[in-house]
C-alpha positions, 0 to 999 in steps of 0.5 A, spaced: 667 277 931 662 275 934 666 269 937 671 273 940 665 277 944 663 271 947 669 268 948 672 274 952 665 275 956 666 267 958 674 269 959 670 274 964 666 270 968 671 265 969 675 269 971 671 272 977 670 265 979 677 263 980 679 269 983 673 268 988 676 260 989 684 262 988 686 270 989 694 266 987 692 262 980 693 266 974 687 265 968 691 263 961 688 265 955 689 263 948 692 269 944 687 274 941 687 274 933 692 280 932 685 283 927 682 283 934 687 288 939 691 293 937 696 297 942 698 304 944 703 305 939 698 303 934 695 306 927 689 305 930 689 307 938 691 314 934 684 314 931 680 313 936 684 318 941 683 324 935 676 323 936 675 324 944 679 330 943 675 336 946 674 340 940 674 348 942 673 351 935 665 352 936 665 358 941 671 363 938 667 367 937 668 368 945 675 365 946 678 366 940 681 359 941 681 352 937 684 348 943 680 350 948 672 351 950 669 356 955 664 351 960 658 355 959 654 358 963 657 365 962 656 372 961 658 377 955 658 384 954 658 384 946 658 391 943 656 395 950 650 389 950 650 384 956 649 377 954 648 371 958 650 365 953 647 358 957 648 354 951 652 354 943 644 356 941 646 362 945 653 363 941 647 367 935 645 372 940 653 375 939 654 374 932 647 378 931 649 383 936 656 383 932 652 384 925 646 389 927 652 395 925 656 393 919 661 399 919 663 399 926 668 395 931 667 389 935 668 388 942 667 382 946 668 382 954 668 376 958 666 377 966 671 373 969 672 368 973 671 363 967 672 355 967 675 352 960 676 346 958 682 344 954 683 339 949 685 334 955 680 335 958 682 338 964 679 345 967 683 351 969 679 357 972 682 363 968 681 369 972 683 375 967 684 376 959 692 375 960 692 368 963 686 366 957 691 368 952 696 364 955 693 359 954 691 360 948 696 357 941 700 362 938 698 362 930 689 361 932 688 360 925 693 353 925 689 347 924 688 343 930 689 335 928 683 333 933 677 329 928 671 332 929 666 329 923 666 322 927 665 320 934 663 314 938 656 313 941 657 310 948 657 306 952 663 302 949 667 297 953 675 295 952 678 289 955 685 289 956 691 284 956 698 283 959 704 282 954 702 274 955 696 274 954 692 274 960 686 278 962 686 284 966 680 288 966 674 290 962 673 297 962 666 301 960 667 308 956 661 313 957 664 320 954 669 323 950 673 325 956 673 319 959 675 314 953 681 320 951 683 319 958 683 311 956 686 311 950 692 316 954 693 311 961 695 304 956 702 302 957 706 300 951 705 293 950 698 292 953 694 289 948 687 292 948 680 290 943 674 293 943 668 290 943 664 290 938 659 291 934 660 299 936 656 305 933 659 311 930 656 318 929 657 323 924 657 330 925 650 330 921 647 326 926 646 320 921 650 314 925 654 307 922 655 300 925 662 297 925 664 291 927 671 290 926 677 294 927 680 293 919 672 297 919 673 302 924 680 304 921 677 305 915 670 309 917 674 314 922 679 314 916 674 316 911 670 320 915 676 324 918 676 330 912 668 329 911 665 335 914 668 343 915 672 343 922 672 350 922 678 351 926 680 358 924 679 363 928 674 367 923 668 365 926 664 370 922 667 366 915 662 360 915 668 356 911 664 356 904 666 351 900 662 352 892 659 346 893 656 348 899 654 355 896 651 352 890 646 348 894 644 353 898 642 358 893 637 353 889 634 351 896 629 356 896 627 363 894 632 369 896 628 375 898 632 381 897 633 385 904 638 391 902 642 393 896 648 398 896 652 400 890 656 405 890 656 407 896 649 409 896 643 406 899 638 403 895 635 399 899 628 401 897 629 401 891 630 393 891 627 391 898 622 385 897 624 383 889 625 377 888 632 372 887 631 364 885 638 362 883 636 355 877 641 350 877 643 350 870 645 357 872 639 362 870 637 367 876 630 369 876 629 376 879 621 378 880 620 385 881 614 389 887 610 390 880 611 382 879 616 384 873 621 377 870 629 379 870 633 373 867 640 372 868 645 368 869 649 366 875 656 363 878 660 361 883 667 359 885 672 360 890 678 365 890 683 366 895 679 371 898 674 367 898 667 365 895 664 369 891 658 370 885 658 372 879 651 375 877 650 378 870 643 381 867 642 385 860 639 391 864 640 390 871 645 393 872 645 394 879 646 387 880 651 386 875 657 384 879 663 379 881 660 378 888 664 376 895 660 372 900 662 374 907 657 371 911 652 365 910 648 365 917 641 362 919 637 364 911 641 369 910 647 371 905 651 377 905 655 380 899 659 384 898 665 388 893 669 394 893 667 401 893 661 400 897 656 395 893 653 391 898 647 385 897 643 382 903 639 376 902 635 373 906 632 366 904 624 364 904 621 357 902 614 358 903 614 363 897 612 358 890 615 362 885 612 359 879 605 359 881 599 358 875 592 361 876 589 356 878 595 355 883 593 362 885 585 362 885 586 355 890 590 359 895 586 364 896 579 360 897 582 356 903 581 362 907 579 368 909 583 374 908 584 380 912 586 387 909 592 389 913 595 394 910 591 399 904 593 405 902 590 409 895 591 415 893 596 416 898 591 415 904 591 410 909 585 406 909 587 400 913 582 402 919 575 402 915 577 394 913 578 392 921 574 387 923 571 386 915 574 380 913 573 378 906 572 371 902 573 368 895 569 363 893 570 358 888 564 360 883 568 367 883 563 371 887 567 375 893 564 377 900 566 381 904 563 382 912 561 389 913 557 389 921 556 382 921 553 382 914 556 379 907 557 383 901 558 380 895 561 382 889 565 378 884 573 376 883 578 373 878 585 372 878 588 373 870 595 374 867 598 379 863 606 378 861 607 373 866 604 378 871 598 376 876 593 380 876 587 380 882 580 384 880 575 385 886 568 388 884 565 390 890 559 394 891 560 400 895 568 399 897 571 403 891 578 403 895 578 395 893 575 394 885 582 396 883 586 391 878 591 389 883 597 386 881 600 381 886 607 382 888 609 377 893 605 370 894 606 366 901 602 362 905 600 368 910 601 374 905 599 377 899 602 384 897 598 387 891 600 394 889 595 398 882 600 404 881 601 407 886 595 404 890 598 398 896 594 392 899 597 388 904 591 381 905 593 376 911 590 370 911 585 368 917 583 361 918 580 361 926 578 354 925 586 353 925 588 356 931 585 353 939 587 359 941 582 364 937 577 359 937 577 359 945 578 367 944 571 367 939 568 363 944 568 367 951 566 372 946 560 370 943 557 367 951 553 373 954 553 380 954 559 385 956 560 391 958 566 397 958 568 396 965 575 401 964 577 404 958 584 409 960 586 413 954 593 415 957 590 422 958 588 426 964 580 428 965 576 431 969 571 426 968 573 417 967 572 415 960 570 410 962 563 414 965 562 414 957 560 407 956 556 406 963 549 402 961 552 400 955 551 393 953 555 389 947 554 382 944 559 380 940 555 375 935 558 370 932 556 372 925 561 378 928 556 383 928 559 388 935 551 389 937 551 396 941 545 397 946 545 404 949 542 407 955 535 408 952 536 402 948 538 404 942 542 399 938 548 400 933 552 395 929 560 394 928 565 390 927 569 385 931 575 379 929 580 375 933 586 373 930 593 372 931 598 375 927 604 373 923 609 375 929 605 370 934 601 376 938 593 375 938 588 381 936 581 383 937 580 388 932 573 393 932 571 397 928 565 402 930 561 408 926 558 411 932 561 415 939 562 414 943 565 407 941 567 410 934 574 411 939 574 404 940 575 402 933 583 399 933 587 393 932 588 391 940 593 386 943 589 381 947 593 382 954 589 377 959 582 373 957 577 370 962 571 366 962 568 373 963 574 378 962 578 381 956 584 385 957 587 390 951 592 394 950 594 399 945 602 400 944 606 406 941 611 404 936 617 404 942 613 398 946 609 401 952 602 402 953 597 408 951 591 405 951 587 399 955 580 397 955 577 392 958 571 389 958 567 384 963 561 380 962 556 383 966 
């Protein structure tokens, strides 16, 4: 073949030279290898067109159609919501407003006028619903013949031929547009050859080199039903297949996320345990006390569609032939008669099968925030703001209190497959409990002791510029309160509270408070970023007046001698700002 490519550049070439010489006399050629052209009416030519068909199955969730595709940008209403859709990424925006509510009715407005394009490739401005359902086939649900799991990676180049063999053009191809219009303008009888080597591109993204049309035929052949087309117009079904499920469920750990059964709700029940589905067909489940459920799972798929089969001794409420009726981005949904109801969503950072000494090593990497601490039904969170703790490897424990390291000791044992942290801390009997620890991953462990809850967040400043920038602007000279509006009305600014106090934030995170007569007071300052992406500066105090400062506060705007905190309400606007300024 690679004679041919370079007999028909030579065959180009000299054609330009004779044209330039004499326009009247024709080049003749030598026939072409009949392996190396093929025509219009061709096996071949039929392929090649199948794969420069514009596919339209993609956004019917918007247009309802396989044989036509909206060019986007465009704006929607979905379920009363207004979305502007600038790309197929934004196609998710609609499914996840569609699937906020289970219960209720879908509805989708377009705001025309919309431009489309069709499996030709030609564009019609559709102006209202009426002129899109006419052009719009009769059966949605029809499969279309395009073939979607291959295409061409271009630029490609065709040479041409008459019926006597004599070269008529060479023609570069840059998209699929371009080559359907191609494959669409040959005249019976012409000859045509593609030049190879050309590479293909699997829907996947991984590509192959052809160099012959006997190879060509065969790879866009095999490729043709390689890959899911999703050419019904249930956009919301994901086409499962039981391979496809079954791969997807042994990936990664399941978090469970709502139950229903028997119509009734029982998500608080079942929220956060635990599912990892084994590929000899055992399921695992893990309980908030770390509890172990072993049984059995299976799949198939009905006329209905894909379904699981979950079967436990005593685990009754999962005990069924499930329906799965969406698979999307992590999370699967299942579903049976009579009101029962799973929603998974997928986890990878969690490691199920941990060992104490896996455990003990995920603790010392960092240091530990206590998020969340509830004993005996108080929430105690806000005495632990700014006090992070510490595991070492000699199972000593610190925690820092006003710049100052308490110790005491930890360790980590098992019981009945159950791991169990225990923290003895002089001074802190809300944290020298026998925690169980309930759920395990990179950045949270969730421990509960009856009806004790704690909630650690790792805390790794080395690991982040921006909290190492944030530790440095803070360390660097004294501040002061410049403004602190609570969002209530005063006589007198509260503000005026703090004048003529002077604060250090010391690197050890002591808060150093120097007041009016230069009496100094202690806290507690940390910096962070938490799991949603947002930076911290939390500060805890003891004493008036800044005792009111004590809080977890958004960082809004730092500068060399600026920071700017804000305290939301749980409906997102303002309540608090404070603002420090370096004097």
């Amino acid at each position: 073949m690679k004679t041919k490519l370079n007999y028909t550049l030579l065959l180009a070439f000299f054609a330009l030279l004779t044209f330039s010489s004499c326009q009247d006399e024709v080049i003749e050629i030598t026939e072409p290898n009949s392996e190396e052209t093929f025509q219009a009416d061709s096996n071949l030519a039929d392929l090649i067109s199948l794969t420069s068909i514009n596919d339209g199955s993609s956004d019917n969730i918007i247009d309802g159609a396989n044989e036509l595709s909206v060019n986007l940008p465009i704006t929607v209403t979905a379920n009363g919501e207004q979305i502007t859709v600038n790309s197929e990424e934004d196609f998710i925006l609609i499914e996840e407003t569609f699937d906020a509510y289970e219960d209720d009715t879908d509805e989708l407005e377009i705001q025309f006028p919309i431009t489309v394009t069709l499996r030709d490739h030609t564009e019609v401005v559709v102006n209202n619903r009426g002129e899109l359902d006419n052009l719009r086939d009769d059966d949605p649900n029809e499969e279309d013949d395009d073939i979607e799991c291959i295409d061409f990676q271009y630029p490609i180049t065709f040479s041409t031929y008459s019926t006597n063999f004599q070269i008529i053009d060479v023609v570069t191809i840059n998209s699929d547009r371009e080559l359907y219009r191609f494959m669409k303008s040959l005249e019976a009888g012409v000859l045509v050859s593609l030049n190879f080597p050309v590479t293909m591109v699997y829907k996947d993204g991984t590509t192959i080199d052809v160099n012959n049309n006997l190879e060509l035929i065969r790879v866009i052949s095999e490729a043709r039903n390689a890959c899911d087309e999703d050419d019904d117009n249930d956009w919301n079904d994901d086409d499962f297949t039981k391979e496809r499920l079954d791969n997807l469920l042994v990936t990664c750990p399941w978090i469970v996320h709502d139950v229903r059964r028997n119509s009734t709700n029982l998500a608080n029940e079942y929220r956060e345990y635990l599912m990892v589905f084994r590929e000899d067909g055992v399921v695992k489940v893990r309980a908030r006390n770390g509890d172990m459920i072993t049984g059995e799972w299976s799949t198939r798929v009905s006329d209905r569609g894909a379904k699981i089969k979950l079967e436990f001794d005593s685990f009754v409420d999962f005990t069924l032939d499930w329906y799965v009726y969406e698979i999307r981005y992590g999370k699967i949904k299942l579903f049976t008669e009579g009101g029962n109801r799973i929603i998974l969503e997928k986890n990878c950072d969690i490691v199920v099968d941990h060992s104490i000494d896996r455990v003990k090593n995920f603790l010392k990497e960092c240091m530990w925030r206590v998020a969340r601490l509830s004993v005996d039904g108080n929430d105690n969170e806000a005495d632990y703001i700014g006090t992070p703790l510490k595991f070492f490897g000699n199972n000593e424990v610190k925690i820092r209190v006003n710049g100052e390291f308490v110790s005491g000791t930890w360790d980590v044992v098992e019981y009945n497959d159950t791991f169990v942290l225990q923290i003895n801390l002089d001074g802190r009997p809300d944290l020298q409990l026998e925690w169980i620890i309930t759920f395990l991953e990179p950045h949270l462990i969730k421990l509960e002791d009856r009806d004790n809850k704690m909630i650690l967040k790792r805390h790794c400043p080395d690991a982040d510029d921006d909290v190492a920038y944030i530790n440095d602007v803070l360390i660097d000279g004294e501040w002061e309160v410049a403004l602190y509006d609570d969002g209530l009305v005063h006589v007198v600014d509260p503000t005026e509270n703090y004048f003529m106090y002077v604060v250090n934030f010391l690197e050890s995170g002591r808060a150093k408070i120097t007041d009016p007569n230069n009496g100094i007071t202690s806290g507690s300052w940390l910096a962070y970023r938490n799991i949603e992406g947002t930076l911290k500066l939390g500060l805890k105090f003891g004493d008036a007046p800044f005792n009111e400062l004590t809080h977890r506060w958004k960082i809004a705007e730092i500068t060399d001698d600026r920071i700017e905190l804000k305290d939301y309400s749980a409906n997102g606007e303002v309540e608090r700002k404070l603002v420090f300024e370096k004097l």
